[in-house]
N, C-alpha and C positions, 0 to 999 in steps of 0.2 A: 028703711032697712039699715041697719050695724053693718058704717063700711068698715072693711077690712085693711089695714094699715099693711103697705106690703114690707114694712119692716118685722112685722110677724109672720109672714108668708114662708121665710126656711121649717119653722115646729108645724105648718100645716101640709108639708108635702106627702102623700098620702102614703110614700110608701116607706114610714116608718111604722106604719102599721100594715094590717092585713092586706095582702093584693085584693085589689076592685073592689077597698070597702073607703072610697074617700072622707074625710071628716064634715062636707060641706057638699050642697050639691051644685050639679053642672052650671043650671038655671040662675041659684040665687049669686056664684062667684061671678058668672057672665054681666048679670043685671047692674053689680056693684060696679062694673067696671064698663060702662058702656057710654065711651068717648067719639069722638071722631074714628073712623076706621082706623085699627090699630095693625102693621103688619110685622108679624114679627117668624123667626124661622127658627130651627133646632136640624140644625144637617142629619144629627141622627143619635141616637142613647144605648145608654149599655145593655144589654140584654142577659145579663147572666142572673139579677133578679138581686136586691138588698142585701139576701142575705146567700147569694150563690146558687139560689134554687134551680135554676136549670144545668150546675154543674153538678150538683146529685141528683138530679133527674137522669139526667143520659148516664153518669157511671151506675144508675141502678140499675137501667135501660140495659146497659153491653155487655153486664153482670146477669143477665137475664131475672134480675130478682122484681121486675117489673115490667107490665106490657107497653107497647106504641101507644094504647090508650091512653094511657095514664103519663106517658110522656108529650105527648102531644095536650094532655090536662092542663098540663104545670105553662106549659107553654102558652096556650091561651089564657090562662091567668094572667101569665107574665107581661104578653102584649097588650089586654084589656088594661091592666093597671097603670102603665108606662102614657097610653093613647091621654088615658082618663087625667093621669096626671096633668101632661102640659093643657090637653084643655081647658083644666081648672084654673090650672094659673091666667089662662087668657094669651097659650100662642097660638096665632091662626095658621101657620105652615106647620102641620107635623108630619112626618116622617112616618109612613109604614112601609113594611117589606125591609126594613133594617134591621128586623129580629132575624136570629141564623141558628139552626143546629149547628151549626161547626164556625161555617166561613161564608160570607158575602159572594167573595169571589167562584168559590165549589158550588154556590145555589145559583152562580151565571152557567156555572159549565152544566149544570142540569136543566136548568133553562132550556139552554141550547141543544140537550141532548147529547153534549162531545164528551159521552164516557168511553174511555180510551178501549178497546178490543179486548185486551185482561180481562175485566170483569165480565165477561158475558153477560151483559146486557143485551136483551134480546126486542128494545121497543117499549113503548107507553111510557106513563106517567113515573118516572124514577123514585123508588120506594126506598124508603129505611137501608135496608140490606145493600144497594149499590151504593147508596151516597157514602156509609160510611164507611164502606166498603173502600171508595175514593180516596175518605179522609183518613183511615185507619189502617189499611190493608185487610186481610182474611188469613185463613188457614194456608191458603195455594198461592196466593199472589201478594205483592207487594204495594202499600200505601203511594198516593203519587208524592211527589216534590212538595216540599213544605220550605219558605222563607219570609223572610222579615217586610212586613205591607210596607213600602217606603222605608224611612228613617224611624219607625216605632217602633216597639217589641210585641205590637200583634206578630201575626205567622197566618199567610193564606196560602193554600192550597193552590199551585202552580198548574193551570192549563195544558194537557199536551196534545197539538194539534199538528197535522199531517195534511198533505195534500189530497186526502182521500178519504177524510172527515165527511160525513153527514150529519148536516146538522138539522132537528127537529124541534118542536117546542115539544118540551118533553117534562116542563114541572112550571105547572101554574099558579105557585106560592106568592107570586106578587099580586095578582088578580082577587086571590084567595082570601089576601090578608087585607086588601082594600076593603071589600064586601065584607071582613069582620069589623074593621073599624065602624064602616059606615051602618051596621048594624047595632054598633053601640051607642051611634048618634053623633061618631067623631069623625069628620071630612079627614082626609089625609093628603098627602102628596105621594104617591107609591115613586121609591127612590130605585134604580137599577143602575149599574154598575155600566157604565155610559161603554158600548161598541167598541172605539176606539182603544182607550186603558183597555178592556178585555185583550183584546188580540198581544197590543204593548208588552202584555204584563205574561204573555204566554210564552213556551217553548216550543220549538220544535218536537214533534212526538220522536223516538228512536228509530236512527237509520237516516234522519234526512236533517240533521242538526247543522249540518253546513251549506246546505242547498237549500232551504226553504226559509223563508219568512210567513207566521202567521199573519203579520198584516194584509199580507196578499189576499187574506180569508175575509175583507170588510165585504165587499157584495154580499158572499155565499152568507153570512150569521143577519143582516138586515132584514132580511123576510122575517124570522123570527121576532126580530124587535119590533117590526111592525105590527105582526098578530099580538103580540102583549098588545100596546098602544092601542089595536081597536078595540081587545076586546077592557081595556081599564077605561076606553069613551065608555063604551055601549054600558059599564058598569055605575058611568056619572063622574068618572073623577074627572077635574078641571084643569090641575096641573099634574103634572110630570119632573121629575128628579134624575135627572142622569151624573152621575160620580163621573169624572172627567179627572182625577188627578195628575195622571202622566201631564198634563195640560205645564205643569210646571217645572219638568225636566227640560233640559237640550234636547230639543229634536229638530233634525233636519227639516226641508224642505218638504220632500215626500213623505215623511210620516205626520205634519200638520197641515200637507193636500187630503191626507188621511180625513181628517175631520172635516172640513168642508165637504169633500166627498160623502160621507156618510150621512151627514145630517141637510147636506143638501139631499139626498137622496131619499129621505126621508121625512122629507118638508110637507108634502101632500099627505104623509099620512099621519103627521104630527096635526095638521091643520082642525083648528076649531079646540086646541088646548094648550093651556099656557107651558110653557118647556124652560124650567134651570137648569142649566149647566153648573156644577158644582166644581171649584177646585180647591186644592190645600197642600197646606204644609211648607208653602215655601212660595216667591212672588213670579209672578206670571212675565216670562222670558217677554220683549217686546214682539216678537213675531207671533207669539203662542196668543198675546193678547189681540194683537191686530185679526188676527185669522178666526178667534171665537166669537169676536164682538160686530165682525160682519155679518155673519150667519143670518139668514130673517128670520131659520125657521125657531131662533129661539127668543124667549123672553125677557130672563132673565139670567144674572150672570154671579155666581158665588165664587166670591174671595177671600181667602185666610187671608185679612186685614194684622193680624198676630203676629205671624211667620212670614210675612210677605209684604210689611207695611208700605214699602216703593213700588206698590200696585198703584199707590194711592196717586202717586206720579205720572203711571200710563192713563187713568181716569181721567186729570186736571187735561190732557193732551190730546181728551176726548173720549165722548162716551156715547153710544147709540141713541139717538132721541128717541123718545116716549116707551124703554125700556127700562126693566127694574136691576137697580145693582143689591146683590143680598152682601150685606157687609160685615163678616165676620169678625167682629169684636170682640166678643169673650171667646177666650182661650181654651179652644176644645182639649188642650193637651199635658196642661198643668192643675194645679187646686189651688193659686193663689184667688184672692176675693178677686174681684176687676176694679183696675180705677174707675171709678163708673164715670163721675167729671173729664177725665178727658177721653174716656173713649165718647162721651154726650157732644164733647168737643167737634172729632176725626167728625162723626155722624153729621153733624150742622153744617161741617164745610162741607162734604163728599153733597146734600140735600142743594149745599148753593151749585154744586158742579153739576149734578145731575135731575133737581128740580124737585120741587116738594113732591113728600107722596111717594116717590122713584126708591128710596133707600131703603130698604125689607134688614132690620135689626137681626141677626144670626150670630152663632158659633163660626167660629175659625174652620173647625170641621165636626165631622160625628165626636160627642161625648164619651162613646165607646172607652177612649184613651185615659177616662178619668173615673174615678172613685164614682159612686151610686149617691150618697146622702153621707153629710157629717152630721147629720142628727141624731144617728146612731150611736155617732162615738161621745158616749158618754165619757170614758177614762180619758178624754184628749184633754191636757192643761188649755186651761177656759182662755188666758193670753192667744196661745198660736192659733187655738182655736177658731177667733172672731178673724182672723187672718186667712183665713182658708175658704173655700167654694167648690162642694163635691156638684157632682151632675146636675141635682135639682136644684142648688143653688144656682149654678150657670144659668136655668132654665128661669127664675126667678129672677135672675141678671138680664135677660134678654128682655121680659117683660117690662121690667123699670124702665129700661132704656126705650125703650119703644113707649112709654108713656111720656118721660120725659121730650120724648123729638116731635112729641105732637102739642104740646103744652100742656099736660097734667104730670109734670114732675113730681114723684112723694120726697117731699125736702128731708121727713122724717129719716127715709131709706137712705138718699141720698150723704145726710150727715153720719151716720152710722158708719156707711164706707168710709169718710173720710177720716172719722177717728179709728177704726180699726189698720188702715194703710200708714196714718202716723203713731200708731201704738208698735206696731213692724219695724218703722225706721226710727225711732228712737232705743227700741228697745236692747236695755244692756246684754241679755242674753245672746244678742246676736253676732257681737263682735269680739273677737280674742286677739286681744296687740299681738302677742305672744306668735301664733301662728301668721298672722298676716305679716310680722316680720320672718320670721323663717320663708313662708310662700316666699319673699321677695328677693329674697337670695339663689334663688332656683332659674332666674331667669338668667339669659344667656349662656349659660353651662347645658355640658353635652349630656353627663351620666352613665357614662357608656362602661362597659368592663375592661378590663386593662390590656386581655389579649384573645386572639382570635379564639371562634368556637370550633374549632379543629383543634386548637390544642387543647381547651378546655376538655371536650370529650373522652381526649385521650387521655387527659388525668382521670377525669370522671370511670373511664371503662377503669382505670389500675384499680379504682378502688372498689366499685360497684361487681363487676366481674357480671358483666350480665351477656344471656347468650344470645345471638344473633335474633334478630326478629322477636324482642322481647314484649312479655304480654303486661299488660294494665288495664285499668277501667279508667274513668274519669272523675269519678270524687265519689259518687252519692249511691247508697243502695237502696232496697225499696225499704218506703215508710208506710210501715203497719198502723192498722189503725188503735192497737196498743201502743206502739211508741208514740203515736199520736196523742195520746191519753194520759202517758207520763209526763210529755212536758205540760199538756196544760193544766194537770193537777199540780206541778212544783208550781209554776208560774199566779197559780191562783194559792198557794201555800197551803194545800191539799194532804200534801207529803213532807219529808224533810228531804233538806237537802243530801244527808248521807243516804235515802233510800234513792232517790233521782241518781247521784251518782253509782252507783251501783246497779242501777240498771242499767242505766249507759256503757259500763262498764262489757256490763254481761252482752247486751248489742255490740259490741266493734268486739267483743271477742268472738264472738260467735260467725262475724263479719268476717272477720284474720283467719279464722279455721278456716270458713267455707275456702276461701280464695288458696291458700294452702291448700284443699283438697284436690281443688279443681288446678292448683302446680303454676298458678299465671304468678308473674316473674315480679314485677313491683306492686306493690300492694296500696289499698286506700283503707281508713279508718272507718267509710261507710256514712260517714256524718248523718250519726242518729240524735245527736244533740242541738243540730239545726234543723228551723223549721222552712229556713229557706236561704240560699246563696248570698243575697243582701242584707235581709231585714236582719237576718243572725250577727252580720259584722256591723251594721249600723245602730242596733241596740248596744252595743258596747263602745261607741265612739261618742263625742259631745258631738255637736250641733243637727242631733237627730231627731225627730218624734217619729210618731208610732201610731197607727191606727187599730183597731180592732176589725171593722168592715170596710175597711179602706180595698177590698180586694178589684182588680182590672180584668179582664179576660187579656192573654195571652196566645191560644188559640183551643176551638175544643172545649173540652171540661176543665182547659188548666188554665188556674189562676192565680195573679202572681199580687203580692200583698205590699207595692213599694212604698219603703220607708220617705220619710219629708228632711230635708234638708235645708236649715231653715239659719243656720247661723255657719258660724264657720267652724271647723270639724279638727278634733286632735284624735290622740289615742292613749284616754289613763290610764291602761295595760294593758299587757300582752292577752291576748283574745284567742289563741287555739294552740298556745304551747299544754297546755294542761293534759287535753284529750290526744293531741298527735305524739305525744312522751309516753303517756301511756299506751297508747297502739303500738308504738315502736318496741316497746319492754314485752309485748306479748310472741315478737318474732325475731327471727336472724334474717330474715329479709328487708330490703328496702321499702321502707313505708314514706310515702308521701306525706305533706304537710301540704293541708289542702287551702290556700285563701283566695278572697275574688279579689279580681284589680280592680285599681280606682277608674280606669274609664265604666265597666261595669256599672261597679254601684253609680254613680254617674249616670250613665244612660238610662238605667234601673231603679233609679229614686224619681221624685217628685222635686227637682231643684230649685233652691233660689234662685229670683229673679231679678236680686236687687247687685249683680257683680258678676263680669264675665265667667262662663261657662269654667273656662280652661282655669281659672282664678281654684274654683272649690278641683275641680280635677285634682291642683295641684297639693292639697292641703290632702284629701283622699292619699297621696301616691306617697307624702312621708305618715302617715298611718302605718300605711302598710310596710314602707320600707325599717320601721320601725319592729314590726313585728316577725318580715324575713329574714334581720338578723339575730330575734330572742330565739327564732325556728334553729336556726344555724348553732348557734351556743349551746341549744340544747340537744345537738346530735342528732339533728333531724337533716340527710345529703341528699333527699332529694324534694323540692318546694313548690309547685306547680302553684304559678297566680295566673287565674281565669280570666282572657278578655276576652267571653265571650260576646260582648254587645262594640265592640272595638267597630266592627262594619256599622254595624246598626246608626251609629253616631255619625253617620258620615253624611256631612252634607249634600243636599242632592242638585244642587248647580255646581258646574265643574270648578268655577273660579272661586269656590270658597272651601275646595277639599283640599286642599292642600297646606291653608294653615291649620286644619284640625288636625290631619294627621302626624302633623309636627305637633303638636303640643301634645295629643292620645298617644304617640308612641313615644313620646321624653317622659311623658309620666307613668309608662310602662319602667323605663330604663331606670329613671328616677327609687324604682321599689328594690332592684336588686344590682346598683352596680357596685354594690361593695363587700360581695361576697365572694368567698374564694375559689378559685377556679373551678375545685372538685366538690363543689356543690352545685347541684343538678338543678335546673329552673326549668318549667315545661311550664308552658301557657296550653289554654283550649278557649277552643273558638265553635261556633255552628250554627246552623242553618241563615246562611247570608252569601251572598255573592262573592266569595274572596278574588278572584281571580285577577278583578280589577286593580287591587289593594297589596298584590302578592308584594312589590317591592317593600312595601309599608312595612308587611306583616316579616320581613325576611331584616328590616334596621331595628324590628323590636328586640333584635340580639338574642333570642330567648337559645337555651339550647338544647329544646324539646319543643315540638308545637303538635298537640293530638287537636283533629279538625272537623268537622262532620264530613264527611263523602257518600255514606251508602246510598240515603235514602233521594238525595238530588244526582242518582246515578252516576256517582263518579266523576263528575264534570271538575271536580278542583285537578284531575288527573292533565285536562288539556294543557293547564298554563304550561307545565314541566313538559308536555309534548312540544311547546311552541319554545322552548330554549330556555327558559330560566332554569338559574343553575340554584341547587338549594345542597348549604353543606351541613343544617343543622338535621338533627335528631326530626322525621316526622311522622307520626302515624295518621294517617287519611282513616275513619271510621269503615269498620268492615261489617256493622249491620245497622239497622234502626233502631232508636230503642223508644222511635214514639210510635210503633206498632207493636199487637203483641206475639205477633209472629215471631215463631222460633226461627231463623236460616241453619238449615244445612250443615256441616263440615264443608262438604262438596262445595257451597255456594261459597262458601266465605272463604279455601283456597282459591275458590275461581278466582272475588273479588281481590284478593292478594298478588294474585301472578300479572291481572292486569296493572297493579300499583308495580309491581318488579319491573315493567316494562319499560319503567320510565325513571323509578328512582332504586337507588343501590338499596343491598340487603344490608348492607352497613351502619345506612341512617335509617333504615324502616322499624317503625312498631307497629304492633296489631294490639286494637282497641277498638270499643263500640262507638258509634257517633258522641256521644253525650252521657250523661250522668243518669242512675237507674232507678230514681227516686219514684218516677213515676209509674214503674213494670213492676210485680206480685213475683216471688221467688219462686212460682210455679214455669215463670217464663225465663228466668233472670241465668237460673242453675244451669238446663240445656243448653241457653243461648251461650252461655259462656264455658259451657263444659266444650262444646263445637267451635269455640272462637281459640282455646288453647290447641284442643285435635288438630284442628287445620294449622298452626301456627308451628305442632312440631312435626307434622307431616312434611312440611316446605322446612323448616331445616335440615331433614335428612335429605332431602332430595337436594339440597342445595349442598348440604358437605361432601353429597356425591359426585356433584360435578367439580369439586376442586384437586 
C-alpha cells in the first residue's frame, strides 16, 4: 500500500471539500499507520463548519425561511465530517458532544433542566424554542446573561440559579451525539462541562444575588451527571471528558473541597470508565493541582502545556502513578505552525516524569478558538502562509507528535517545520527599526492629558451644548445583505471605485437622517464601509495579513474574522478621516469619529508570538494615536476609541493582572493624550466583568465611557452602589442589542431611573449596550425610536424637579 507522507496530510483534510465525503478511506489511512498504540487527544473543534455552515443554518432557522429539520441536517453533517476527520488522520481521543447550537455552557443548563421560570418551561426534553429562547430572548422576555468564556472572545450564556432550582435531565444531546459517532464507526470521548466550572461560572438567579452561592447547588446537579454517565456506559463509551477550567483560577479552600467533593461522590458511578479532567488557559495554581491529581476516581489529567508551561514544574514534584497526563502542546488559541522539535522535546521529558505510555499528545484546549483549515486560503502570501496552523493543521500536529514519542518520527514533516519557523524568524518583512525605535521610547512615560476630566467636560459641554442625558448609539448600524455585496464586488474589482464610494455615501447618509429623525443627540456614521471593527483597521496598517475563511465563532451565529499580526505594525495613512469628514458635512450635529483601540485589535487579532504581548500593543496605540489627531485636524470633536476586549485580556491569576493592565491602559492613554481639552474621547466596552477592573477602567482617563449593562441585568450599577466615585461622562447600556427584542419606553426609563440612583444626571448618557450591526432596521428604528422617548421623558421630569 502507497504510504502516505504526513507532510501532505494538511491538502488532504477533508474538509476542504464536501462535508462526509473524505478523499481517502477510514480503513486504508488506519492500515498505513499502524504502529505501536498511538494516543493522541483534540480537547475539542470548531463547529461552525469550513465555510460558516452552521451560522447560516440557524440565521435561516430564526428567519423562519427554514425548518428544525433541515437545521439539525446541516448539523449532522457537520459533526459526521469533523468525527471522520481526526479519525483519518489517526487521533484516537476524539471529542463529541462539543458541537453546540449556541454554547457548551447553555447545552449544560439544558442538561440540567435549570431554565430560569421566564421561559415557561413546562418539563421534558428542552426544544428548539426554549434553548434559544435562553440564548436569544423572545417577544415577552429577555435573553439571559451573556460574557467572555475566560480570557477569550467566545461569549457563553451565564447560568441563573436559585435556591429553589430543580434540576432534571432534561436534553440528552451528549448521549445522542455519542451513538451518532459510534454509528459512523467513530469511538469518541463525550466531553461535558465538568459540575464544578458549571456552578463557578453561574449567577445567582434575581432576588438572592447576595445571599446565595450556586456552588452550594453541587449535591442537588450530581444525580444528573450521574444519569448521563450511566446511560453513555450502557451506550459503550469507555472514557469520559469533563471541562474543569475554573481548575486554573484562585480559588479558595472551599470551592477546591468543591471538586473532591463532587467527584469523590461520584466515584462509584464513574466506575468501570476511564475519566479526564481537562483544564486550560492558564497553569494549574499548586493547590488546584494537588486537590485534582488525588482524586482515584479520575484517570487522566489535561493541561494547557501552552498557557501554563510551570504545570510542568508541579508534574516533575510529582504525578499519580499509573495515571495518564494529556499534554497539551499545540496551541489551541493561536494559528502559528508548532515548534514540533521542542514541543517532541517537553513530551520526552514529561514520558521520563511520568513513564512511557502515560503522556496522551493533545491541544492546550478545544480548537474552537482557531481558524477551521488554511487550505482554504488560497489568496494567503505563500511566505506567512507555511507559518501558520488552522485547526486541521493542529489536528495533523497532534498526530506527528504522537508518532514521533513512540519512535516513527516523519523526518520529512518534521524538517518542513523547521524551515517554515526559520523562514518566520529571518524574514525581512517582519521587522521595522523604524517603529521598534519609536515603541521604545514609550516606555516609562505616563501619556496622560494635561488637566482634569471635570474640566475638560466643561470645555467640552461650551462647545458641544448637549442636553442633559444625551442620546448616542455605539458605532455600527445594521449590514444588509446589499451593503454586504458592495464591498465584496469593489474588493473583487467588480465595480469602480467612484460607484463603491457613492454608495457608501448614500448608506451613512441615509444613516445621519434616520438618527436625526429619530432626534438622538450625538450621532454615528453607521460604519457601512467596514466589514468588521478590526479586520477594517488592520487591512490598512503594515504587519497584517488577511484570511478569506479564517472565520472563529464568537458566540451564536456570529463570527468574527481576525486579522494575523505577524511583523510589527505602523500606520501609512490616515484610515477613517475620509468617511467620518464626510458624515460630519451631511449634519450640524456631533458626529463621532468611530476607531478601535489597540488593546482591541490586540486581543482580537491572531498575534505574534515571537515579542511580548504589550511590545505589538504598543506599536497598535501610535497607530491610532496617529489617526486621533488627523480625526482632530479635520473637525471631527467628538472621537470614541473602542476597548472593548480591554477585560477580555485580563489575565486570569491575580498576580499577573496587574502588569497588563498597566501597560492596556498606557496604551489607551498613549492614543489621545495630546488632544485638546475640548475634544471629546468616549471609549465602549461589553459584555465582561467590569466591576472588578472599575479602578483600571476609571485611569483610562477617557472622558466618556458607554458599557454594556442591560442584558447582564445591570450589575455594573453595584460597584457605584459600593462607593466608587466616577466623574467622567457614563452611559451604562439601556437595552440588548444581541436580542431582537424590541424594550418598551416604559422598560428603558425603568432601566434609567435605576442608573439615576446611583450616578448624577450630569454625567449620564443613554445608549444601547453595543453597536447594531448585528439587528435588521425592522428592530433597530423602534428600539431606538423608545430609547430617545424615554430619555426625554426623564428630562422633563428632571427639569421639573429643579
Amino acid at each position: 500500500m502507497r504510504q502516505v507522507s504526513a507532510a501532505v496530510l494538511p491538502a488532504l483534510i477533508p474538509f476542504a471539500r464536501t462535508p462526509c465525503t473524505p478523499p481517502y478511506s477510514l480503513t486504508s489511512f488506519r492500515s498505513t499507520f499502524r504502529f505501536r498504540t498511538m494516543a493522541s487527544h483534540i480537547v475539542g473543534y470548531p463547529r461552525i463548519g469550513p465555510k460558516r455552515e452552521l451560522k447560516f443554518a440557524l440565521e435561516s432557522f430564526w428567519d423562519g425561511k427554514s425548518s428544525a429539520e433541515e437545521l439539525e441536517r446541516v448539523a449532522t453533517d457537520l459533526r459526521a465530517s469533523i468525527w471522520k476527520q481526526m479519525a483519518d488522520v489517526g487521533i484516537k481521543y476524539i471529542p463529541s458532544n462539543t458541537f453546540s447550537y449556541y454554547d457548551q455552557v447553555l447545552d449544560t443548563t439544558a442538561m440540567l433542566g435549570a431554565v430560569p421560570p421566564r421561559y415557561s418551561w413546562n418539563g421534558g426534553e428542552i426544544d428548539f424554542d426554549v434553548y434559544f429562547s435562553m440564548a436569544r430572548g423572545n417577544a415577552s422576555v429577555p435573553a439571559m446573561e451573556m460574557t467572555k468564556w475566560f480570557d477569550t472572545n467566545y461569549h457563553f450564556i451565564v447560568p441563573e440559579l436559585g435556591p429553589d432550582v430543580k434540576f432534571s435531565y432534561a436534553s440528552h444531546k451528549a448521549v445522542h451525539e455519542y451513538k451518532e459517532a459510534k454509528a459512523l464507526g467513530v469511538e469518541t470521548i463525550p466531553v461535558l462541562v465538568g459540575p464544578v466550572s458549571y456552578l463557578l461560572l453561574s449567577k445567582p438567579a434575581k432576588g438572592v444575588e447576595k445571599s446565595f452561592s450556586p456552588l452550594s447547588l453541587v449535591k442537588e446537579i450530581l444525580p444528573i451527571y450521574k444519569e448521563v454517565v450511566s446511560e453513555l456506559k450502557q451506550a459503550g463509551a469507555t472514557w469520559v471528558q469533563f471541562d474543569e477550567p475554573t481548575l486554573v483560577m484562585d480559588l479558595d479552600s472551599d470551592k477546591l473541597e468543591a471538586f473532591t467533593q463532587a467527584y469523590s461522590e461520584m466515584e462509584s458511578s464513574l466506575s468501570g470508565l476511564n475519566v479526564l479532567v481537562e483544564s486550560y488557559f492558564a497553569d494549574l495554581p499548586v493547590e488546584a493541582y494537588k486537590t485534582i491529581t488525588s482524586l482515584k476516581a479520575i484517570t487522566g489529567f489535561g493541561f494547557d502545556l501552552v498557557r501554563g508551561s510551570k504545570t510542568i514544574d508541579l508534574v516533575k514534584g510529582g504525578f499519580p502513578p499509573g495515571k495518564y497526563l494529556f499534554a497539551g502542546v499545540v496551541d489551541g488559541r493561536n494559528i502559528w505552525a508548532n515548534d514540533l522539535t521542542a514541543s517532541l522535546s517537553t513530551l520526552q521529558s514529561l514520558e521520563g516524569l511520568v513513564g512511557k505510555g502515560n503522556v496522551i499528545v493533545s491541544t492546550s484546549c478545544s480548537l474552537l478558538h482557531t481558524a477551521v483549515d488554511k487550505a482554504s486560503e488560497t489568496g494567503l502570501d505563500e511566505e506567512i502562509k507555511s507559518w501558520l496552523s488552522f485547526a486541521a493543521q493542529k489536528v495533523v500536529e497532534v498526530n506527528a507528535l504522537t508518532k514521533a514519542l513512540i519512535g516513527n518520527k516523519d523526518e520529512a514533516f518534521f524538517t518542513a517545520n523547521s524551515a517554515a519557523l526559520a523562514s518566520r524568524k529571518s524574514s525581512k518583512r517582519v521587522t521595522d527599526e523604524a517603529v521598534q525605535k519609536a515603541t521604545a521610547t514609550l516606555k516609562g512615560s505616563d501619556h496622560r492629558r494635561g488637566t482634569s476630566v471635570t474640566a475638560r467636560l466643561e470645555a467640552q459641554q461650551k462647545k458641544l451644548n448637549l442636553p442633559i442625558l444625551p442620546t448616542t448609539t455605539i458605532g455600527s448600524f445594521p449590514q444588509t445583505m446589499e451593503l454586504r455585496k458592495v464591498r465584496r464586488e469593489y474588493k473583487a474589482n467588480k465595480i469602480s471605485e467612484e460607484a463603491y464610494v457613492n454608495t457608501i455615501k448614500d448608506e451613512i447618509n441615509k444613516v445621519v437622517k434616520l438618527q436625526e429623525e429619530l432626534d438622538i443627540d450625538v450621532l454615528v456614521h453607521g460604519e457601512p464601509e467596514r466589514n468588521d471593527m478590526v479586520e477594517y483597521f488592520g487591512e490598512k496598517l503594515s504587519g497584517f495579513a488577511f484570511t478569506i475563511n479564517g472565520w472563529v465563532q464568537s458566540y451564536g451565529s456570529r463570527c468574527v474574522k481576525p486579522p494575523i499580526i505577524y511583523g510589527d505594525v505602523s500606520r501609512p495613512k490616515a484610515m477613517t478621516v475620509f468617511w467620518s469628514s464626510i458624515a460630519q458635512s451631511m449634519t450640524k450635529r456631533p458626529m463621532k469619529g468611530m476607531l478601535t483601540g489597540p488593546v482591541t485589535i490586540l486581543n482580537w487579532s491572531f498575534v505574534r508570538d515571537d515579542q511580548p504581548r504589550f511590545e505589538t500593543c504598543y506599536q497598535l496605540a501610535l497607530a491610532i494615536k496617529n489617526e486621533v489627531e488627523d480625526l482632530e485636524k479635520a473637525g471631527i470633536n467628538i472621537i470614541q476609541i473602542d476597548e472593548a476586549a480591554l477585560r477580555e485580556g485580563l489575565p486570569l491569576r491575580k498576580d499577573e493582572q496587574a502588569s497588563y493592565l498597566d501597560w492596556a491602559v498606557h496604551s489607551f492613554r498613549i492614543t489621545n493624550a495630546g488632544v485638546k481639552d475640548t475634544t471629546q474621547i468616549h471609549t465602549h466596552m461589553c459584555y465582561s466583568n467590569f466591576n472588578e477592573i472599575i479602578h483600571s477602567i476609571i485611569n483610562m482617563d477617557a472622558d466618556v465611557i458607554t458599557i454594556e449593562n442591560s442584558r447582564s441585568d445591570q450589575k455594573l450599577l453595584s460597584v457605584f452602589r459600593d462607593g466608587v466615585k466616577y466623574s467622567a461622562g457614563i452611559g451604562p447600556g439601556v437595552y440588548d442589542i444581541h436580542s431582537p427584542r424590541v424594550p418598551s419606553k416604559e422598560e428603558i426609563v425603568e432601566r434609567i431611573n435605576k442608573t439615576l440612583g446611583v450616578l448624577g444626571s450630569n454625567v449620564l448618557w443613554v445608549n444601547p449596550d453595543c453597536g447594531l450591526k448585528t439587528r435588521k432596521y425592522s428592530e433597530v428604528n423602534p428600539a431606538l425610536s423608545n430609547m430617545v422617548a424615554a430619555a426625554k421623558h426623564l428630562r422633563t421630569q428632571l427639569s421639573g424637579t429643579k
